[in-house]
N, C-alpha and C positions, 0 to 999 in steps of 0.2 A: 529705542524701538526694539520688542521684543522678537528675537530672532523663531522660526518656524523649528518645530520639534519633530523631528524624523526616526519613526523608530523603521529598522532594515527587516528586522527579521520578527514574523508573526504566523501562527501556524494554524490554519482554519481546518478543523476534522472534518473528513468528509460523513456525515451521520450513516450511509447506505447506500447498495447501491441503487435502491429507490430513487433518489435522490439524482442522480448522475441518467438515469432512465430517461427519462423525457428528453434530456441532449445528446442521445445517440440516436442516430437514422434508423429506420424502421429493421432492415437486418440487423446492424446489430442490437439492438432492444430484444429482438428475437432470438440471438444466440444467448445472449446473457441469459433470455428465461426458461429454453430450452436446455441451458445447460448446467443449469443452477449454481450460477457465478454470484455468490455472495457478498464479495467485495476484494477491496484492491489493496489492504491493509499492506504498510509496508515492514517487511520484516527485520527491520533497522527501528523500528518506532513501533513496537504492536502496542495498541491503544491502553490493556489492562495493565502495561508494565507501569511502575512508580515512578520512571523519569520523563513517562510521555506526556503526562500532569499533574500538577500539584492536585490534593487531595481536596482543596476547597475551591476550589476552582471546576473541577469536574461536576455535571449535570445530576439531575436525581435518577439518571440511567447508567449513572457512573462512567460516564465517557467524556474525554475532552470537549470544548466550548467546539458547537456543528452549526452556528448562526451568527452571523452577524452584530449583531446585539450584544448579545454577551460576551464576546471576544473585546467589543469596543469598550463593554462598560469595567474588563477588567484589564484589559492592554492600555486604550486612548482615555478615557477619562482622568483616571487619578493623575496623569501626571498632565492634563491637560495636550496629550500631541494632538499635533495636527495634521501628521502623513503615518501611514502602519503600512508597512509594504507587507501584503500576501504571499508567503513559500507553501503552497500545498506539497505534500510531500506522500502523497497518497501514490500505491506503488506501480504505476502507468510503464516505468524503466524495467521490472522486474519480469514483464511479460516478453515472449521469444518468439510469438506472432507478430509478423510486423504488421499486419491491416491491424489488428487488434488493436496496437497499441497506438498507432495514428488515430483509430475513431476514439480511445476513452481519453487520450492527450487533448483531443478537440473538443471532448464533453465536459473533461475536468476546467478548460480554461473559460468555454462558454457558460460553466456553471456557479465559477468563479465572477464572470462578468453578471449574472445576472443576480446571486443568492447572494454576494458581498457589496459588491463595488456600488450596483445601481443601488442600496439600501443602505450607506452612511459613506456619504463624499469625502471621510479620511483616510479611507482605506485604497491601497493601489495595491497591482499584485505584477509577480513573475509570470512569464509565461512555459507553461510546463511544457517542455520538447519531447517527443517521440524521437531520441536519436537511434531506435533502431532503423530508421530511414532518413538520410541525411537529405534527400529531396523530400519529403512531408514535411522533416523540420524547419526545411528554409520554407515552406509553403505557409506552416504555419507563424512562423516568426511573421511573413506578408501580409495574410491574415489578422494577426494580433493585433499588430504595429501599427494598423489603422485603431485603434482605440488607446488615447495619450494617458488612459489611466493604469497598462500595461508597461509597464517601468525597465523590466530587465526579463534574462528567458532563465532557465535554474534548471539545472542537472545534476547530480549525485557526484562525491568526492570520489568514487571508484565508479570505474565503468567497462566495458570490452576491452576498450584500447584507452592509451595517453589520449590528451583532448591534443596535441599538437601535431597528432599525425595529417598528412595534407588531404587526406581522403573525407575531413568534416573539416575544412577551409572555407567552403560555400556557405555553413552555419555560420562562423566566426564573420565573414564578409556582409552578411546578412545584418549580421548584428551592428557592426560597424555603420552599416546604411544608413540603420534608422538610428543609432544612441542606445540604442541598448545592450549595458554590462551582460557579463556575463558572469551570475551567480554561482559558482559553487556549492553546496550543502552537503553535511556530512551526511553519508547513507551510499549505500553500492547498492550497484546489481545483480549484486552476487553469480556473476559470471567468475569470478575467480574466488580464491582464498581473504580474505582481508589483511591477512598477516602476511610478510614473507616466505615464513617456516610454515604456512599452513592452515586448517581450519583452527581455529579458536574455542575452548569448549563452554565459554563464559560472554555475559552482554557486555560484563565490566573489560574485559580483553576486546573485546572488537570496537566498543566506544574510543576505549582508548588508543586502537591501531588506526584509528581514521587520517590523526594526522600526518603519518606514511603516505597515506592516497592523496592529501593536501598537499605536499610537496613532491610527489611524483609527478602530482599535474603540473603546478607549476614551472618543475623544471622541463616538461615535455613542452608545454607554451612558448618557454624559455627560448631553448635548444634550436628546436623546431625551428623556430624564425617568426613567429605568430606576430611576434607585436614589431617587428619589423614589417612584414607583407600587411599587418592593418594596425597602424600606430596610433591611431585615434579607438582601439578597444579597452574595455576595461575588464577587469578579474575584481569579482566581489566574493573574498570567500567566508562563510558564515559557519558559524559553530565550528571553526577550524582550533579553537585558541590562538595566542598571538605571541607567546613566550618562544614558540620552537622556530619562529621566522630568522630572529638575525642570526643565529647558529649554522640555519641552512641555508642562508645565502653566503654568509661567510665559504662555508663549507665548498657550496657551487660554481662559486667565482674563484676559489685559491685553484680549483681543478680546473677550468676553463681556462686558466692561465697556463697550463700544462699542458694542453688539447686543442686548442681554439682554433688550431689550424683544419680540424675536423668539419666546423661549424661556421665557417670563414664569414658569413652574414650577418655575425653579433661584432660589432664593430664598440663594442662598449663594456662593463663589467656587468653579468647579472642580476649582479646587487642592485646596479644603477637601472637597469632593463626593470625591474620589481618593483622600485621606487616608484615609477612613475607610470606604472599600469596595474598594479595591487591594489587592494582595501582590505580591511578584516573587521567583521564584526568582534565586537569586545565579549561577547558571551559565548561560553563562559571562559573568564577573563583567568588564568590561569598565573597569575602574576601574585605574592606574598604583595600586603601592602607598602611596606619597607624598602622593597626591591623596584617598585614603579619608577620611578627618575631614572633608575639604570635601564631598564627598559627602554624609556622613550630614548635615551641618549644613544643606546643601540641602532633605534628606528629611527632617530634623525626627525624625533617628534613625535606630535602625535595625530600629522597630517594623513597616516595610512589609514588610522582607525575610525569607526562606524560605531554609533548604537544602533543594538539591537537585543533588544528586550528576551527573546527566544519564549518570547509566552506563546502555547502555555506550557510548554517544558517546563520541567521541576530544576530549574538554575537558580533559584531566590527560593530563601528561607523567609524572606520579611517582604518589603516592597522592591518591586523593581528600581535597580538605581544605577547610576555608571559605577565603575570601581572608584576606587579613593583616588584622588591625583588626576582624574579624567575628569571634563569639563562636559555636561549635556548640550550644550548650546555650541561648545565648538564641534562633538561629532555632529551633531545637527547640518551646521557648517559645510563640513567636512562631505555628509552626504547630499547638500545641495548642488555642492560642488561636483559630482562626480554624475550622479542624475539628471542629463542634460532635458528631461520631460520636467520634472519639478522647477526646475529653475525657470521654467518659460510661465510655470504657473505664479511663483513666485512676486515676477516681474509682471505679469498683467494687472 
């Protein structure tokens, strides 16, 4: 029996903000064109750079795949999947009005449900939070959640604060309610620096400092008590890489052993706490092919890891494939398992 192919991570360009128009309430429609809000581009991903897509792949307007169609016939066909979860990544986080960003967080996902989802039944997507309002976001997680082809919610590797602080608890709780992970994606809000030491003056330095924000969160999830207060959550972190995990758990748990008395509610090692409430997508997989066994023997397998294609980011020079040593069918697997909305499709 041929197992079901799940790619995690798919990235639909918003075309304009034409496009998003018609899903916003009559005020704001009217701010947007009063105010000549052109778009929501995020500045993590600006559309003309060379890694936000492959060159053959971009439209004869020269911009990332903005339809359905064409995302499917160059993401789900070739390799034959059968699920593409949707991360819009259009910049909804980077706005500092909160009404604002509540009505285009509500426009982006409604417009998700209708230009994607209703137009090729392989496609599922995240739902994009407004966490500059931890009450709209659980509004909209209840919102969402009523439609089973909304998968997980997705927010940016860098944000105002750690995710573990207890003042967005009621998000995490929310999510826990209904089965929906909680995605990760590399991209900030550029409320801070990205780097430690500061602004960066390069995309290649800030690409590469994301995974600092990947492991800050975690360990704030960690600490915090997160997957203690909701132990049935889950952390999907995508475009994180997967090589700098065992290092920083290592690292976490030798200190935790030092300290724990600070944190007295981790009753276990956070190695072990990561294990069992992590996933990483494999893209891009930062791993020499030589060196993969050692890896997985790090991770204790390769039950943590996800495909996810990251099309149409420029991560494949050839066709999209897993890394060498990684098995499509078992991340496949691997993400049924953790997607408790797919599994129920699965099994019907």
């Amino acid at each position: 029996m041929r197992h079901p192919l799940v790619d995690c991570d798919l990235h639909p360009a918003v075309p304009g903000m034409q496009a998003i128009l018609p899903h916003l309430d009559a005020h704001w429609a009217e701010q947007v064109q009063s105010r000549g809000i052109e778009s929501l581009e995020s500045v993590a991903y600006p559309p003309n750079a060379p890694f936000a897509c492959r060159p053959d792949w971009r439209g004869p307007d020269g911009l990332p795949p903005a339809d359905a169609a064409t995302l499917a016939r160059i993401a789900l066909d070739p390799a034959g999947t059968d699920v593409g979860i949707l991360n819009c990544l259009w910049g909804v986080h980077l706005l500092f009005n909160e009404d604002m960003a509540v009505a285009f967080a509500r426009a982006v996902n409604d417009w998700l449900a209708a230009e994607w989802l209703a137009r090729d039944a392989r496609f599922r997507a995240s739902i994009v939070l407004p966490l500059q309002s931890v009450e709209a976001s659980v509004a909209e997680i209840e919102r969402r959640a009523q439609d089973a082809r909304f998968v997980q919610v997705l927010l940016p590797a860098m944000w105002e604060v750690p995710y573990g602080r207890r003042s967005l608890w009621p998000v995490w709780e929310a999510c826990e309610r209904h089965g929906l992970p909680l995605a990760i994606h590399a991209g900030s809000a550029y409320r801070h620096p990205p780097t430690s030491l500061g602004w960066p003056s390069f995309y290649a330095e800030d690409y590469a400092a994301q995974s600092q924000g990947f492991q800050s969160q975690i360990a704030s999830l960690i600490c915090e008590g997160v997957f203690v207060r909701f132990p049935r959550l889950r952390v999907v972190l995508l475009e994180s890489g997967v090589s700098w995990l065992p290092a920083f758990l290592w690292r976490l748990a030798k200190f935790w052993r030092g300290v724990r008395f600070e944190i007295p509610w981790l009753d276990r090692s956070p190695a072990e706490i990561a294990r069992d409430h992590v996933r990483l997508s494999v893209t891009p997989f930062d791993v020499p092919e030589e060196h993969v066994p050692r890896l997985l023997d790090h991770l204790g397998g390769d039950s943590l890891l996800l495909w996810g294609s990251d099309i149409p980011h420029w991560q494949h020079d050839g066709a999209p494939a897993p890394p060498p040593g990684l098995d499509l069918a078992r991340l496949s697997a691997n993400a049924l398992a953790l997607y408790s909305r797919l599994q129920a499709e699965v099994s019907a």
